[in-house]
N, CA, C and O atoms as a DFTB+ gen file, in Angstrom:
736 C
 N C O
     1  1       0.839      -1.189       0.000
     2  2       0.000       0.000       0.000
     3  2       0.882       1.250       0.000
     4  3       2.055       1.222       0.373
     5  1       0.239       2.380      -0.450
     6  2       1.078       3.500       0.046
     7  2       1.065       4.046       0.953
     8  3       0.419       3.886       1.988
     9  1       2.300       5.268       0.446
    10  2       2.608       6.253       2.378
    11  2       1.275       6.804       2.526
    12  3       0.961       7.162       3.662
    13  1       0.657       6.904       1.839
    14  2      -0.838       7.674       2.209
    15  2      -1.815       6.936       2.903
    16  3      -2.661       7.432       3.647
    17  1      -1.688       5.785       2.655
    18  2      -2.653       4.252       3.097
    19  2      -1.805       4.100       4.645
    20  3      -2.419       4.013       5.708
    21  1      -0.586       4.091       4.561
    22  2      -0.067       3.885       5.997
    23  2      -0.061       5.027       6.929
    24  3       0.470       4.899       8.032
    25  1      -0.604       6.115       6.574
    26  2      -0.252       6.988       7.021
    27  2      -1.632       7.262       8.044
    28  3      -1.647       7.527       9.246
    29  1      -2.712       7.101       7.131
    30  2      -4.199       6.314       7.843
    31  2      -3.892       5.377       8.886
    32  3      -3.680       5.562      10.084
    33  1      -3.908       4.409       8.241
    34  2      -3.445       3.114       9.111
    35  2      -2.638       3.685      10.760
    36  3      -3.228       3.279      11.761
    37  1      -1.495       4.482      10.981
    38  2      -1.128       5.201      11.695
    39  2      -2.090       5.719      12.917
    40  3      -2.222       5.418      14.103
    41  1      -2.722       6.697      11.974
    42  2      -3.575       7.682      12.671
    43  2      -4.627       6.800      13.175
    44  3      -5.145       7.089      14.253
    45  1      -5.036       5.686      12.490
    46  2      -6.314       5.798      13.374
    47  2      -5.849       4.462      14.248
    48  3      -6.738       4.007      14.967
    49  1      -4.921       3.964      14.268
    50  2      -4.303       3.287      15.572
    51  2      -3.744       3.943      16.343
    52  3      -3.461       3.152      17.243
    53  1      -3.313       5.073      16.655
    54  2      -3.512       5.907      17.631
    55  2      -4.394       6.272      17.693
    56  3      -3.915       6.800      18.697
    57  1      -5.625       6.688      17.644
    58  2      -6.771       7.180      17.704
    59  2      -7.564       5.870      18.708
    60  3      -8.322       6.006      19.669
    61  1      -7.236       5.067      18.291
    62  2      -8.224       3.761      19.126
    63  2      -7.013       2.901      19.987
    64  3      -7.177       1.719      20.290
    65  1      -6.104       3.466      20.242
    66  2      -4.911       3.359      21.145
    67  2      -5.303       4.298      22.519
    68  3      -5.129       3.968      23.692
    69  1      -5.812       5.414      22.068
    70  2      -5.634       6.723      22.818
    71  2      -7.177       6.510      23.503
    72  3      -7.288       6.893      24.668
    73  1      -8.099       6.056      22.997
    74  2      -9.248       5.544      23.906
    75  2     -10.254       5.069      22.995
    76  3     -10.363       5.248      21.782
    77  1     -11.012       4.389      23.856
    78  2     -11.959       3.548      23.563
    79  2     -13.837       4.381      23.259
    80  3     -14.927       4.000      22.834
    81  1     -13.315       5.464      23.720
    82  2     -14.760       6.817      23.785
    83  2     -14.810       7.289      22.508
    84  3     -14.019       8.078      21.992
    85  1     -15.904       6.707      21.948
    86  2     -16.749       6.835      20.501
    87  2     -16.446       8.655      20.212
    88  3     -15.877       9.107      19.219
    89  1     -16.911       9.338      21.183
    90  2     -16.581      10.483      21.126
    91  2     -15.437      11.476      20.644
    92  3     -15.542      12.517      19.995
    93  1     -14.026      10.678      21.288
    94  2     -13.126      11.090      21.219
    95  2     -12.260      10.314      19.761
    96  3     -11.324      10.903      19.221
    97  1     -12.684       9.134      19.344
    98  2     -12.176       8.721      18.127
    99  2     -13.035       9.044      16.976
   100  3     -12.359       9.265      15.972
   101  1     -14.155       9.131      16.816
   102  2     -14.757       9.558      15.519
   103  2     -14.063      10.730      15.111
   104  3     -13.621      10.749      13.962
   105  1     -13.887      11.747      15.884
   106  2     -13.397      12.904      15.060
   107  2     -12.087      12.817      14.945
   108  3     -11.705      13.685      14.159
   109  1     -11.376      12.299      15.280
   110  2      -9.747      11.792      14.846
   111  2      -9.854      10.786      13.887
   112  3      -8.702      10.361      13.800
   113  1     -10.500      10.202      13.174
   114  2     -11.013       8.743      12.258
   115  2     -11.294       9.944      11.330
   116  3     -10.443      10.368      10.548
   117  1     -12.630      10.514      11.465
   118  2     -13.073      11.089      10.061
   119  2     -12.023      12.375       9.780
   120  3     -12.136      12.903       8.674
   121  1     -11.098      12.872      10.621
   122  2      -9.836      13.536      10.275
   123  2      -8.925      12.825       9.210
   124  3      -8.793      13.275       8.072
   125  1      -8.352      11.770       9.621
   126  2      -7.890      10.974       9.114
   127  2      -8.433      10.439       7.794
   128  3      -7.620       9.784       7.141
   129  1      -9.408      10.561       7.380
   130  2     -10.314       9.640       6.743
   131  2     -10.087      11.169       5.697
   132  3      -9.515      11.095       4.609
   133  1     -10.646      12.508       6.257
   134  2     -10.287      13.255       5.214
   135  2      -9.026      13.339       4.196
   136  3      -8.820      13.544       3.000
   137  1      -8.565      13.159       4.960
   138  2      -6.905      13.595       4.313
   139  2      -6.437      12.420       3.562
   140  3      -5.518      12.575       2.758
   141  1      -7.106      10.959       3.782
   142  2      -6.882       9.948       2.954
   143  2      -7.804       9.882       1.663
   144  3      -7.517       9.123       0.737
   145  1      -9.016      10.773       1.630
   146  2      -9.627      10.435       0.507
   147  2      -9.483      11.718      -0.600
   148  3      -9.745      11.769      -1.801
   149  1      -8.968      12.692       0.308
   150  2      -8.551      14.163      -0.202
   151  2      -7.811      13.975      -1.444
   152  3      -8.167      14.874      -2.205
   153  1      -7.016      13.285      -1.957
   154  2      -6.329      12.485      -3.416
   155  2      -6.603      10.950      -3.835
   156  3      -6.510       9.949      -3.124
   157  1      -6.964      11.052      -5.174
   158  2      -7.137       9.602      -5.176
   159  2      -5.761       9.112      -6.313
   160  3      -5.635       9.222      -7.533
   161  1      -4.879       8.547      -5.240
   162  2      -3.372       8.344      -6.068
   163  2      -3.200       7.584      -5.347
   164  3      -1.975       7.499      -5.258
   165  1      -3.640       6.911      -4.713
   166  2      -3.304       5.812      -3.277
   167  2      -4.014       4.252      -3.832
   168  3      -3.678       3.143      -3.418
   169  1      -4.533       4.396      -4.343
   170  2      -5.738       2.939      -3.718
   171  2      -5.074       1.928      -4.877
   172  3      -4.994       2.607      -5.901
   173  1      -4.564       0.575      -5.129
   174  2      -4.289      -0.153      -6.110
   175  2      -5.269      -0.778      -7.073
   176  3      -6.331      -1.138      -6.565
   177  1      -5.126      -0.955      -8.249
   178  2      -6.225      -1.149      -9.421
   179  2      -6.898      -2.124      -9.216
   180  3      -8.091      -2.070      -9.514
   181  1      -6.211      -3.616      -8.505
   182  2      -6.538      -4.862      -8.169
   183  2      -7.961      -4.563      -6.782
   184  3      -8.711      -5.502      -6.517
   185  1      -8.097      -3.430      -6.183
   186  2      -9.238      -3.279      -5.209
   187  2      -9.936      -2.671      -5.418
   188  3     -10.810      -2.337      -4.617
   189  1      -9.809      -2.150      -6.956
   190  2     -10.917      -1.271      -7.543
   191  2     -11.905      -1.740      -9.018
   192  3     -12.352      -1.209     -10.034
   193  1     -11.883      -2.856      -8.455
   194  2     -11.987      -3.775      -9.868
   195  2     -13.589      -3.629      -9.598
   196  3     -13.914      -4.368      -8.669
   197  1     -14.641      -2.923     -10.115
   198  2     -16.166      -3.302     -10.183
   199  2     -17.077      -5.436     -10.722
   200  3     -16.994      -6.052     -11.785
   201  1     -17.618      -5.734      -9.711
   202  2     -17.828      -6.942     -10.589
   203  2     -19.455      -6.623     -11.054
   204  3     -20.258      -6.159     -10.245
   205  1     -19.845      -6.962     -12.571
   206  2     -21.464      -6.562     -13.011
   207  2     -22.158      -7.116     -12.091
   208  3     -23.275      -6.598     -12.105
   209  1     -22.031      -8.357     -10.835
   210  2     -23.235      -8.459     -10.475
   211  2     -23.471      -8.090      -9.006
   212  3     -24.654      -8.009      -8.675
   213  1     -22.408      -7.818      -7.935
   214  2     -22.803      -7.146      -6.434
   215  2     -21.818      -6.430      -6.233
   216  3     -20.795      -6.705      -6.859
   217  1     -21.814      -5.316      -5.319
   218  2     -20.881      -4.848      -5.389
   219  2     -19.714      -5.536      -4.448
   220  3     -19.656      -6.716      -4.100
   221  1     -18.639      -4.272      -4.078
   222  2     -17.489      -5.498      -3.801
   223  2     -17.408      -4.933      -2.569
   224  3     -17.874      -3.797      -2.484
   225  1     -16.848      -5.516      -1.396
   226  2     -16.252      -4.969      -0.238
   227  2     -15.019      -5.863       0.128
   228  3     -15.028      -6.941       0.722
   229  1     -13.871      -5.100      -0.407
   230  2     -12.591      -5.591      -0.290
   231  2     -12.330      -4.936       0.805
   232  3     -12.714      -3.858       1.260
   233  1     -11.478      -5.913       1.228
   234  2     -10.559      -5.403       2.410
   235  2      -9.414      -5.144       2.020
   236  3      -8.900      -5.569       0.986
   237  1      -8.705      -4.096       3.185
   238  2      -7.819      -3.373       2.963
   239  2      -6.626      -3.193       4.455
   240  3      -5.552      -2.596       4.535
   241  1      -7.166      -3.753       5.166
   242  2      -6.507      -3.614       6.527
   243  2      -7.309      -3.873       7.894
   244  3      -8.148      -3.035       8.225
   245  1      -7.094      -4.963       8.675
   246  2      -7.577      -4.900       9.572
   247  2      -6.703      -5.067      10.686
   248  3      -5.800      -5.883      10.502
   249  1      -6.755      -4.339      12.111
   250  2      -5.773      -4.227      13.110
   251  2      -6.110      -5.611      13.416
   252  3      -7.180      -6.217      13.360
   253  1      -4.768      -6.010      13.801
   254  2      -4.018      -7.284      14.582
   255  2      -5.046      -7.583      15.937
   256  3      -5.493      -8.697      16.209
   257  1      -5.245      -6.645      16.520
   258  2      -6.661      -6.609      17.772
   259  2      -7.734      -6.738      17.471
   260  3      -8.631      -7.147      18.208
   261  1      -7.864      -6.323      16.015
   262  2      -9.343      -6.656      15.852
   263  2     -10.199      -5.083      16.394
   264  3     -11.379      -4.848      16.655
   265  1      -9.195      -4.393      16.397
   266  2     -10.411      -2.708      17.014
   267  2     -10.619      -2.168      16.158
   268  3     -11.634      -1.482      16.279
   269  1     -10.044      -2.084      15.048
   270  2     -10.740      -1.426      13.631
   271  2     -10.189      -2.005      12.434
   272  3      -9.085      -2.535      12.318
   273  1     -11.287      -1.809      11.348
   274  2     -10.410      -2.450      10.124
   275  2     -11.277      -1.281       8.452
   276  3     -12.043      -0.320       8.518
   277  1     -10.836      -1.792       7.548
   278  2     -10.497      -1.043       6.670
   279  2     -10.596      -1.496       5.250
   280  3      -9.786      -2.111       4.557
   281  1     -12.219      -0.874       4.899
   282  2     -12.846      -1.410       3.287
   283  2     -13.067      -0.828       2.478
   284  3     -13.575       0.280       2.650
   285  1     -12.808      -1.274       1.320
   286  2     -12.953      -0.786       0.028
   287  2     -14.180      -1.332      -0.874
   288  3     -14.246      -2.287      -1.647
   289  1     -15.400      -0.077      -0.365
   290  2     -16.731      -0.481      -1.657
   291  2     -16.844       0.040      -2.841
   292  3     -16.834       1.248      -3.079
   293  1     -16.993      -1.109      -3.875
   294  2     -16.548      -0.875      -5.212
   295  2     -17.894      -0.968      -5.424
   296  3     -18.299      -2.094      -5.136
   297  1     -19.028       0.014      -5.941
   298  2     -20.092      -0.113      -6.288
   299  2     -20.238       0.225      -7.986
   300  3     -20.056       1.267      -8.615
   301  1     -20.604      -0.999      -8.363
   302  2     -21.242      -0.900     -10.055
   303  2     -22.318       0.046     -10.487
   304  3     -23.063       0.465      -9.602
   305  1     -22.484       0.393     -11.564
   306  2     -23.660       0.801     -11.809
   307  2     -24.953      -0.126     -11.194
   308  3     -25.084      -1.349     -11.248
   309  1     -25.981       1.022     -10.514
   310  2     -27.200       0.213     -10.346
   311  2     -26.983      -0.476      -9.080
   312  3     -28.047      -1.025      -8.798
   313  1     -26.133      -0.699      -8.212
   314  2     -25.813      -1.703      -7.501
   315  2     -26.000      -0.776      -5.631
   316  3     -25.593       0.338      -5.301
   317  1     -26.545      -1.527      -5.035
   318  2     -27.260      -1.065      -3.473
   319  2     -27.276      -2.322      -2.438
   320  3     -27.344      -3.522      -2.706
   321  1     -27.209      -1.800      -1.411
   322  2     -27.452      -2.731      -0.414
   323  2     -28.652      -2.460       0.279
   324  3     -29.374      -1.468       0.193
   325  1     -28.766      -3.439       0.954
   326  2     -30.287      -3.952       1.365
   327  2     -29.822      -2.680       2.695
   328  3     -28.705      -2.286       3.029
   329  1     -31.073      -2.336       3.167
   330  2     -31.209      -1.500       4.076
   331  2     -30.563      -2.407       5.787
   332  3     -30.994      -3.269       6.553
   333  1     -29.349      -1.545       5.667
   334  2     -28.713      -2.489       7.493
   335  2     -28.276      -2.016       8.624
   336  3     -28.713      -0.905       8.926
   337  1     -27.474      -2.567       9.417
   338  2     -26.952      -1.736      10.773
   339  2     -25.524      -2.375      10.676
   340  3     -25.305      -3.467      10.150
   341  1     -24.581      -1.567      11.244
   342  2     -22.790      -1.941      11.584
   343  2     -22.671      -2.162      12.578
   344  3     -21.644      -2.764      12.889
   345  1     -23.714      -1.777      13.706
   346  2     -23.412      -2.444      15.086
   347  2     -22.004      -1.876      15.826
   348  3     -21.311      -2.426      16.682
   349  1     -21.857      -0.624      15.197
   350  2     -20.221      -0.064      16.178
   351  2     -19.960       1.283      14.734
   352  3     -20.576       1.664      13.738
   353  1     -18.672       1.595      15.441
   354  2     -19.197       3.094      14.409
   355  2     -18.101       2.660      13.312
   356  3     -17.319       1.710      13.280
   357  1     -18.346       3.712      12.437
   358  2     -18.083       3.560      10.886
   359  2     -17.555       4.649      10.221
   360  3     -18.524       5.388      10.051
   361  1     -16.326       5.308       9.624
   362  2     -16.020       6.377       9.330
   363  2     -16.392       6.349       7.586
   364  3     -15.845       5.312       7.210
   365  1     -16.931       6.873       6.605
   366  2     -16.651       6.365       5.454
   367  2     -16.458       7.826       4.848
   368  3     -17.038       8.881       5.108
   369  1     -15.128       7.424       3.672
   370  2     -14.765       8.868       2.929
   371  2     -14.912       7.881       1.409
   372  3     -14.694       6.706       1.112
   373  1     -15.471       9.270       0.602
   374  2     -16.174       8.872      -0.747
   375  2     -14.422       9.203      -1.510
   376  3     -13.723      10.126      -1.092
   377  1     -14.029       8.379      -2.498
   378  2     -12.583       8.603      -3.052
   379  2     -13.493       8.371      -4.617
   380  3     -13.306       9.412      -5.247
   381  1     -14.096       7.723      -5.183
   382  2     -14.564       8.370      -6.340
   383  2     -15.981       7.828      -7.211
   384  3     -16.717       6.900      -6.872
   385  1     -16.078       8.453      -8.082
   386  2     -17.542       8.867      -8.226
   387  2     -18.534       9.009      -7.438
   388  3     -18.736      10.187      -7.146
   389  1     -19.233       8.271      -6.979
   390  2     -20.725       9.002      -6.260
   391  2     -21.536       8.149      -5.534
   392  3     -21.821       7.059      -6.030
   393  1     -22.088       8.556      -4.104
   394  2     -23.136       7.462      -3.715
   395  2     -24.212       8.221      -3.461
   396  3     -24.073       9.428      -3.659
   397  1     -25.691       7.665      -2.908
   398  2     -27.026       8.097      -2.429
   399  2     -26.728       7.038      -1.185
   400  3     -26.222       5.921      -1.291
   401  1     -27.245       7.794       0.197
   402  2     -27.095       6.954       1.328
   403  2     -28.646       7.497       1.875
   404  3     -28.961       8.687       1.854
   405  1     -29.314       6.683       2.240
   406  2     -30.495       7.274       2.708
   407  2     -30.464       6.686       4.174
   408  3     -30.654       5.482       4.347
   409  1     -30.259       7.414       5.070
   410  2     -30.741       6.637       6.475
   411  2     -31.951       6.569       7.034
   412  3     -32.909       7.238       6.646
   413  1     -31.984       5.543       8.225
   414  2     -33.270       5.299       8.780
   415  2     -33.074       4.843       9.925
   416  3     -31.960       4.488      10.311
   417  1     -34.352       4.777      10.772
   418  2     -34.167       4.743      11.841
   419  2     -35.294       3.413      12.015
   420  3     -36.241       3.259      11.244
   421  1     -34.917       2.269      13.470
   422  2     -36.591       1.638      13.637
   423  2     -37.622       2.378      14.835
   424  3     -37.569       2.870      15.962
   425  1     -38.424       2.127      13.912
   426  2     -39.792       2.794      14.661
   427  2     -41.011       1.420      15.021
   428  3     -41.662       1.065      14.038
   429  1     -41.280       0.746      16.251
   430  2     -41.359       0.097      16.015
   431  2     -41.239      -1.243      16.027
   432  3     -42.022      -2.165      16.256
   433  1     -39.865      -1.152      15.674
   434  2     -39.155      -2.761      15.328
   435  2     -39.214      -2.511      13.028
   436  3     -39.081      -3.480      12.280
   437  1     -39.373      -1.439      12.650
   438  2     -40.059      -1.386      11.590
   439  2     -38.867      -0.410      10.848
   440  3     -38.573       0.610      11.472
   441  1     -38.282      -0.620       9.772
   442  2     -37.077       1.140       9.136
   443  2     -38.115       1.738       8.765
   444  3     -39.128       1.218       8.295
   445  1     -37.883       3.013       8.987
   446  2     -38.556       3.725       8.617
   447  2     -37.403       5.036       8.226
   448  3     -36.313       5.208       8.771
   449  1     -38.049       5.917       7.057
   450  2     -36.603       6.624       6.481
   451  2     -36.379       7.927       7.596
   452  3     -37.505       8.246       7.978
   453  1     -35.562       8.604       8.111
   454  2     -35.170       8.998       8.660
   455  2     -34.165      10.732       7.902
   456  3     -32.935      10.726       7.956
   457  1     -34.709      11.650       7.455
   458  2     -33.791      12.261       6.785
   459  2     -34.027      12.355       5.129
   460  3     -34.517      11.462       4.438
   461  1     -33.530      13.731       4.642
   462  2     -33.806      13.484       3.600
   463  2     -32.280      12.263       2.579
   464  3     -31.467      11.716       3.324
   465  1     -32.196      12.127       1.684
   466  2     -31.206      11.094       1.150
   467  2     -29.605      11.941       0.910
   468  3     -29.597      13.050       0.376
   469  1     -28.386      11.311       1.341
   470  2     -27.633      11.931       1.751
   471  2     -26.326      12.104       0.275
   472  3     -25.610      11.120       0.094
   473  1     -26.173      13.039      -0.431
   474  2     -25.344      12.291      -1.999
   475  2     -23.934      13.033      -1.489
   476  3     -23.628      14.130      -1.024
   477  1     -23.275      11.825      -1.840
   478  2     -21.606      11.980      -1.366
   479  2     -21.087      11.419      -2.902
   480  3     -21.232      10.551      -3.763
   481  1     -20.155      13.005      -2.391
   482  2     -19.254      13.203      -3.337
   483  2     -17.478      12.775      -3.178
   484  3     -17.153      12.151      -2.168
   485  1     -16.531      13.100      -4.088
   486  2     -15.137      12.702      -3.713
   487  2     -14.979      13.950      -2.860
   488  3     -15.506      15.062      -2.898
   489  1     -14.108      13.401      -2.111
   490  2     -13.731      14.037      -0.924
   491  2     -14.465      14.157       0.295
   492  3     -13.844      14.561       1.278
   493  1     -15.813      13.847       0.418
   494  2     -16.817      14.018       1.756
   495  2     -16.607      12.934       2.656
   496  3     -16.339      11.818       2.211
   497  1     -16.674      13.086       3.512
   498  2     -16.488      11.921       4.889
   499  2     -17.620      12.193       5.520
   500  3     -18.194      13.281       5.565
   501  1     -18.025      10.896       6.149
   502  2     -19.652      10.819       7.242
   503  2     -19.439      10.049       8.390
   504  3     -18.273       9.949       8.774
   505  1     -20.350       9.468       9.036
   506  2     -19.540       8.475       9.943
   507  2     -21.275       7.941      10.295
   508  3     -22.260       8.678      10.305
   509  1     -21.241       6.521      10.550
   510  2     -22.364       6.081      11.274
   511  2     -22.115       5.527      12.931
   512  3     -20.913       5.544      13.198
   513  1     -22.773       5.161      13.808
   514  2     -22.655       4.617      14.672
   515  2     -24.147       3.954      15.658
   516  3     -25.260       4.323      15.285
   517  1     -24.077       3.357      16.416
   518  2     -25.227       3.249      17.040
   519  2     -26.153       4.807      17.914
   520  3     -27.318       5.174      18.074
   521  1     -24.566       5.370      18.325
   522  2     -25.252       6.355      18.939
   523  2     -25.462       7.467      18.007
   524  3     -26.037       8.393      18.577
   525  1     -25.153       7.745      16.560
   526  2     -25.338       8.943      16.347
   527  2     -26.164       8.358      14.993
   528  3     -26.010       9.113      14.033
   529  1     -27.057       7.108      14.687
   530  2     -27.390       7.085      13.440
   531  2     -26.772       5.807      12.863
   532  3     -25.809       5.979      12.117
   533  1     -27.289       4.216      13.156
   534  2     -26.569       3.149      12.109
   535  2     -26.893       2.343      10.748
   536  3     -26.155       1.628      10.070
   537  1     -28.328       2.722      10.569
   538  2     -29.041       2.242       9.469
   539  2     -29.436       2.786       8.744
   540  3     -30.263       3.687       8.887
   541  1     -28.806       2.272       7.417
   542  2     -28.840       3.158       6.139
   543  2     -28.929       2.267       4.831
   544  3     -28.594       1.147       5.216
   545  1     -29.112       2.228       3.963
   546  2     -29.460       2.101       2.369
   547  2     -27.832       2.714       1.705
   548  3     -27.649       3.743       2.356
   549  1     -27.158       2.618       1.165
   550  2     -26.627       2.734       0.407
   551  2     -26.356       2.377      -1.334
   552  3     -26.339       1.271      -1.875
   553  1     -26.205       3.423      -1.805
   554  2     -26.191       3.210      -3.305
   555  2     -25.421       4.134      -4.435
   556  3     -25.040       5.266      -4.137
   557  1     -25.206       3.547      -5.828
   558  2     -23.985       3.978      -6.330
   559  2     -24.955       5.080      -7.054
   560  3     -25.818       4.680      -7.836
   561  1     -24.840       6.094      -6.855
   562  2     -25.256       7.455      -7.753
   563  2     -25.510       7.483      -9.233
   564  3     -26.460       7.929      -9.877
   565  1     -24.391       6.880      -9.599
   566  2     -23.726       7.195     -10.924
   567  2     -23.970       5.654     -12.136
   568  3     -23.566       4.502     -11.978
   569  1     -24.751       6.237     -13.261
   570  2     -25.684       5.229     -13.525
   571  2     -24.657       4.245     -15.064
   572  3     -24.953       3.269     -15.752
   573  1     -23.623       5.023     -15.025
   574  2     -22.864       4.536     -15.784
   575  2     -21.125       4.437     -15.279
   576  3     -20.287       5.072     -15.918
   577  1     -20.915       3.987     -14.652
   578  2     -19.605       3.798     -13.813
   579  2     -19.300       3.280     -12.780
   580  3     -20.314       3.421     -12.096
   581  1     -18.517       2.724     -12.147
   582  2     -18.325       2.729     -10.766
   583  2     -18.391       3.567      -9.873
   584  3     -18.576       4.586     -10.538
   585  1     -18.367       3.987      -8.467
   586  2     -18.203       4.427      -7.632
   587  2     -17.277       3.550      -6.740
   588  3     -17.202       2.330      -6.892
   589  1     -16.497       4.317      -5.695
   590  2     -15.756       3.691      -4.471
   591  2     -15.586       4.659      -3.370
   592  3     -15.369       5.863      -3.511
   593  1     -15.719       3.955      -2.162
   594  2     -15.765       4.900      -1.165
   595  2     -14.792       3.918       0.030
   596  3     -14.716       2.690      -0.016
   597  1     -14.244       4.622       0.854
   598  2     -13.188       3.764       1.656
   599  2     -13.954       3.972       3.282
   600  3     -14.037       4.970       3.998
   601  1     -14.417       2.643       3.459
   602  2     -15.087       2.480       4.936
   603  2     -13.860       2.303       6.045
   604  3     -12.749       1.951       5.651
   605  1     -14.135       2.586       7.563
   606  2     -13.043       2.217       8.528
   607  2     -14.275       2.094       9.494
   608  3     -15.012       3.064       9.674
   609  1     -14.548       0.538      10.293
   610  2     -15.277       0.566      11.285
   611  2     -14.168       0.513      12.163
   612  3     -12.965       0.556      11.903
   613  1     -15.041       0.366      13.749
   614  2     -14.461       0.025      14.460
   615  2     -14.489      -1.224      15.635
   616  3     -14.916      -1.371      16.780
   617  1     -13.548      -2.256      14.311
   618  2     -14.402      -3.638      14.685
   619  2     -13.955      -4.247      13.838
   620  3     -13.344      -3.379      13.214
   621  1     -13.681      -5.882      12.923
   622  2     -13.835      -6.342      12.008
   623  2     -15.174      -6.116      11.631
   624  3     -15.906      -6.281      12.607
   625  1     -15.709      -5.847      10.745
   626  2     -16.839      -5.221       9.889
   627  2     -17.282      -7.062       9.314
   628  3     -18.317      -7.600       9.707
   629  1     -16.410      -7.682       8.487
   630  2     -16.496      -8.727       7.974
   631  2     -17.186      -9.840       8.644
   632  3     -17.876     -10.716       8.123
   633  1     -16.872      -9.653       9.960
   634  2     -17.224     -10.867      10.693
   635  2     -18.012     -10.530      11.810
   636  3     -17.889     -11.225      12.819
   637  1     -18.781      -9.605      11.808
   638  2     -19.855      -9.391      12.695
   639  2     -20.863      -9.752      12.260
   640  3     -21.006      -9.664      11.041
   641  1     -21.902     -10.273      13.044
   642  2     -23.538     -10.481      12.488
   643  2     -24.196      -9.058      13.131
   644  3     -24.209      -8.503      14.230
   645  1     -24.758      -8.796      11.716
   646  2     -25.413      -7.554      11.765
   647  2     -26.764      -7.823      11.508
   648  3     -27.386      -8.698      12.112
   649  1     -27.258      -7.089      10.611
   650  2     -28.952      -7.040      10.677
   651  2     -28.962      -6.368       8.784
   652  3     -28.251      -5.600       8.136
   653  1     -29.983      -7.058       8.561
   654  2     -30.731      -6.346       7.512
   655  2     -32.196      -6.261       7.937
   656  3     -32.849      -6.968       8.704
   657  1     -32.552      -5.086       7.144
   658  2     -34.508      -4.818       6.984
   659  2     -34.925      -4.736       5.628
   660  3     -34.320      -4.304       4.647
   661  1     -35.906      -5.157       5.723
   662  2     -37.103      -4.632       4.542
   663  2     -37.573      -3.685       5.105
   664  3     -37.630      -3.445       6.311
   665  1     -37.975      -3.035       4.126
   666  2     -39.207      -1.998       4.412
   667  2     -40.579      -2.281       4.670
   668  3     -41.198      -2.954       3.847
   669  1     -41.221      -1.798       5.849
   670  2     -42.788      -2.079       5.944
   671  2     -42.481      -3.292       7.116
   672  3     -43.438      -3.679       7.786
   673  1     -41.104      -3.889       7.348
   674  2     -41.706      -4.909       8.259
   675  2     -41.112      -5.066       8.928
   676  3     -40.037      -4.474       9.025
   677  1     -41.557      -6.014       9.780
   678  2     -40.756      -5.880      11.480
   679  2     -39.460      -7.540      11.474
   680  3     -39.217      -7.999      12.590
   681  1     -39.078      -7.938      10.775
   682  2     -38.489      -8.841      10.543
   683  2     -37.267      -8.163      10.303
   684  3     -37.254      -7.066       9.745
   685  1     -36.475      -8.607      10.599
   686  2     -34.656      -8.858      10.428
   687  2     -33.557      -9.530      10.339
   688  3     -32.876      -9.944      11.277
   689  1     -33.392      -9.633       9.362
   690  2     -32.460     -11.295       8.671
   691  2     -30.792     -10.369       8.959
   692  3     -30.353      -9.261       8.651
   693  1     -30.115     -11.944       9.942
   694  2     -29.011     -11.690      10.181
   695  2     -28.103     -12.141       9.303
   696  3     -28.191     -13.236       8.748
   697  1     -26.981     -11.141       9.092
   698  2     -25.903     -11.868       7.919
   699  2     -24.780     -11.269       8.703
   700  3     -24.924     -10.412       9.575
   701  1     -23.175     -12.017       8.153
   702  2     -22.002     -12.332       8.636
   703  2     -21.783     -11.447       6.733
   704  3     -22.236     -11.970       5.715
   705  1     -21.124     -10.303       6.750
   706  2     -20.789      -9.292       5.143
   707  2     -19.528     -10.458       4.577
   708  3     -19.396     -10.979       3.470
   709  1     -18.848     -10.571       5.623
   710  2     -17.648     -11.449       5.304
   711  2     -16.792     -10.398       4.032
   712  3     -17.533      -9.417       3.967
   713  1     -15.737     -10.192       3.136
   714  2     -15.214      -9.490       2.668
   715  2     -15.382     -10.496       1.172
   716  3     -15.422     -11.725       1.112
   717  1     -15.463      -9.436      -0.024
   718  2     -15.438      -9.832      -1.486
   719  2     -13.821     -10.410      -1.689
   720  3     -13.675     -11.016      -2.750
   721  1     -13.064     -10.349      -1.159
   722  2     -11.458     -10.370      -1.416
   723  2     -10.365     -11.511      -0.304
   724  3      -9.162     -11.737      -0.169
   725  1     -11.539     -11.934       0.244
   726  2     -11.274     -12.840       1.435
   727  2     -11.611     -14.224       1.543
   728  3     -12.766     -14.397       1.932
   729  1     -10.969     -15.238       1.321
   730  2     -11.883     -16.185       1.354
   731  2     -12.389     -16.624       2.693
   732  3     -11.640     -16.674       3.669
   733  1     -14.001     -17.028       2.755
   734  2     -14.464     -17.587       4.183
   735  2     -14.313     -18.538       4.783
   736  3     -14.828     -18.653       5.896
C-alpha cells in the first residue's frame, strides 16, 4: 500500500490506542479519513476492480486486535445494499464517483426513512454509529460507472452479524458481510 494508506493506518491506531470513547475517536477517524480520501493516487487497481453483479467490499486492513479495520466499496452501476446496521461506528470517505445513502431509523421494530437522502461526493467523509445514526441504504449514484468509497469501522466489519430490513416490516435477517477479497 502507500505512504498515504499507511499513514491512515497510523492515525487511526492511535486514535483507538488513545481511547476507547466513541466520542473522542470519531473525530480523529473522520480527520484521518479526510486527508486519505482528499487524493485519489493511493488505492491499487486490483481493489478497484467493479464486478457486473454485487458490489465489492474488499478489504484493505484490519488491526491485529481486531479494534478497527479497513474497506474498500466498489459499487457498479445500479448496484445497493439492502437497508442495514454496523453495530459499532463507521467512518466512510467517498474517493470516487458518487453514492445516495439514505438513512433510517426503527420505529417500532419497523425502518422507517429517517432524513432526507444523503449524496456523497469525492472528498466528503460521514460516519455512522449506534449512537449517532446506524441504518442506512446505500447506493452507487452514478448510472454509468463505478463508484468507491473507503469504509473504517471500528471492529472487524467482515465478521460481525449484523442485521438487515425490509421496508414495511418488522423482521430482520441476520448476515455475517464477510469481505469480497477474502476467502471464508
Amino acid at each position: 500500500m502507500s505512504d498515504r494508506f499507511e499513514q491512515f493506518i497510523a492515525e487511526v491506531t492511535s486514535a483507538v490506542s488513545g481511547s476507547n470513547d466513541e466520542s473522542v475517536v470519531l473525530p480523529q477517524v473522520r480527520a484521518a479519513m479526510a486527508r486519505l480520501v482528499a487524493k485519489d493516487d493511493w488505492l491499487p487497481a486490483d481493489k478497484a476492480q467493479a464486478d457486473p453483479q454485487r458490489y465489492q467490499q474488499n478489504l484493505l486492513h484490519c488491526d491485529a486486535g481486531g479494534r478497527f479495520s479497513v474497506v474498500c466499496f466498489v459499487w457498479g452501476p445500479g448496484q445497493q445494499t439492502p437497508i442495514h446496521d454496523h453495530l459499532m461506528w463507521g467512518v466512510i470517505g467517498m474517493l470516487r464517483g458518487a453514492e445516495i445513502c439514505i438513512p433510517y431509523r426503527l420505529v417500532d421494530g419497523k425502518p422507517e426513512r429517517h432524513g432526507d437522502e444523503i449524496h456523497i461526493r469525492p472528498g466528503d467523509v460521514g460516519a455512522v454509529s449506534p449512537t449517532i445514526g446506524d441504518i442506512h441504504q446505500v447506493r452507487n449514484a452514478l448510472p454509468d460507472r463505478p463508484s468507491i468509497s473507503i469504509h473504517c469501522y471500528g471492529g472487524d466489519i467482515g465478521k460481525v452479524e449484523r442485521h438487515s430490513f425490509t421496508a414495511g416490516s418488522r423482521t430482520a435477517e441476520r448476515f455475517v458481510s464477510g469481505y469480497s477479497n477474502v476467502a471464508s
